[in-house]
Backbone as numpy.savetxt, mean C-alpha at the origin, in Angstrom:
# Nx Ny Nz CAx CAy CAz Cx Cy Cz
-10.60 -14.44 -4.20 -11.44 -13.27 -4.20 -10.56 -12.03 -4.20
-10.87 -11.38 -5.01 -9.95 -9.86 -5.23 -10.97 -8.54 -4.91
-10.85 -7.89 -3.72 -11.62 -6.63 -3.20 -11.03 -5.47 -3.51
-11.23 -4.59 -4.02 -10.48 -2.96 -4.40 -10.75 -2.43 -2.51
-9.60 -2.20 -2.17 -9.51 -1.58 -0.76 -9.08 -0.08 -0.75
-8.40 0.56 -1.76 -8.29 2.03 -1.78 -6.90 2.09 -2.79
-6.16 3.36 -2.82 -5.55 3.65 -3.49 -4.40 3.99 -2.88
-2.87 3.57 -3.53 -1.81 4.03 -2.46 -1.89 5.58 -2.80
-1.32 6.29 -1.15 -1.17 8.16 -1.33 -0.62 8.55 -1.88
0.81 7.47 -2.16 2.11 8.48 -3.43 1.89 8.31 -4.75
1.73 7.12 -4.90 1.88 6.88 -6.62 0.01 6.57 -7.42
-1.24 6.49 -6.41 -2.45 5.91 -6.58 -2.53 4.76 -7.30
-1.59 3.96 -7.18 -2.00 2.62 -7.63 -3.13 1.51 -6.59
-4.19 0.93 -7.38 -5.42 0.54 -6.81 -4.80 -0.70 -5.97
-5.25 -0.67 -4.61 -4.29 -1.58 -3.82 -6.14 -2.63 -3.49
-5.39 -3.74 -3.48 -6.77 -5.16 -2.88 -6.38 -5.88 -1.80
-7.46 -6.28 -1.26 -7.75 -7.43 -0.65 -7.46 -8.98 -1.62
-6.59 -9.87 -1.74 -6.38 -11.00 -2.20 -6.92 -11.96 -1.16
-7.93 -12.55 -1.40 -8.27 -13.75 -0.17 -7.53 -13.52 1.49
-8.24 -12.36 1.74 -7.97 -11.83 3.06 -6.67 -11.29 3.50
-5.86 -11.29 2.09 -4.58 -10.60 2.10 -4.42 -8.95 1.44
-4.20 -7.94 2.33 -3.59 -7.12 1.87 -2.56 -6.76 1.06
-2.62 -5.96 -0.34 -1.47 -6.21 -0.84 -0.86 -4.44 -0.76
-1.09 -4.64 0.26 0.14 -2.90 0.81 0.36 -3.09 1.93
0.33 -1.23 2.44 0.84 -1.38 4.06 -0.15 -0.10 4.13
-1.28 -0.32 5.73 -1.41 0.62 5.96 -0.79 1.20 7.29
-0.72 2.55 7.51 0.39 3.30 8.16 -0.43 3.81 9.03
0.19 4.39 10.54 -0.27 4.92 11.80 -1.13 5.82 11.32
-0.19 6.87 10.24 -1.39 7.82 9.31 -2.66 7.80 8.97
-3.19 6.64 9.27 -4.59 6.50 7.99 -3.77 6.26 6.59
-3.02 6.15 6.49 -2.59 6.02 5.00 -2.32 4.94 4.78
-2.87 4.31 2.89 -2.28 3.09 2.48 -1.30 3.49 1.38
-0.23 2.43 1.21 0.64 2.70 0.43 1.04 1.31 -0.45
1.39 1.50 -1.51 1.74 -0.09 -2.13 3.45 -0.66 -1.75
3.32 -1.93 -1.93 4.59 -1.92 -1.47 6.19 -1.65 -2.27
5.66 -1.27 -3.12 6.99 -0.56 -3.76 7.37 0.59 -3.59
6.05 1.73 -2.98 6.24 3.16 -2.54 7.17 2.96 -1.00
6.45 1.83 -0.58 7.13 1.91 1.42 8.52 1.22 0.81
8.97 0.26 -0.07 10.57 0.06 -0.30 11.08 1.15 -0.83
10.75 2.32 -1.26 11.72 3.18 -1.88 11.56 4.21 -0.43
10.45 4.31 0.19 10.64 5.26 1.30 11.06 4.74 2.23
11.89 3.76 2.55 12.37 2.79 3.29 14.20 2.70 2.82
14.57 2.74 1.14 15.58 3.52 0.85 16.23 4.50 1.41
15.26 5.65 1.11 15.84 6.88 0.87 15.72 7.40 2.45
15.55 6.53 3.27 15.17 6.74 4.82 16.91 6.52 5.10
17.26 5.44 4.53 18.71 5.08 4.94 19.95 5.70 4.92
């Protein structure tokens, strides 16, 4: 089952629910993000 759950904040790519799996990260923010936005802000953190 594939659910549309929202949109990441940096890049708006449409992030889902995969059979009760999230396929991002959501953040203390209220914010969701996909997971290629949190590996590059996870980079450039370093």
């Amino acid at each position: 089952m594939k659910e549309l759950v929202g949109n990441c904040c940096i890049c708006g790519k449409d992030l889902y629910c995969l059979d009760g799996f999230f396929n991002g990260v959501y953040t203390e923010n209220n914010e969701t993000i996909c997971f290629d936005c949190i590996e590059e802000r996870e980079k450039s953190a370093d």
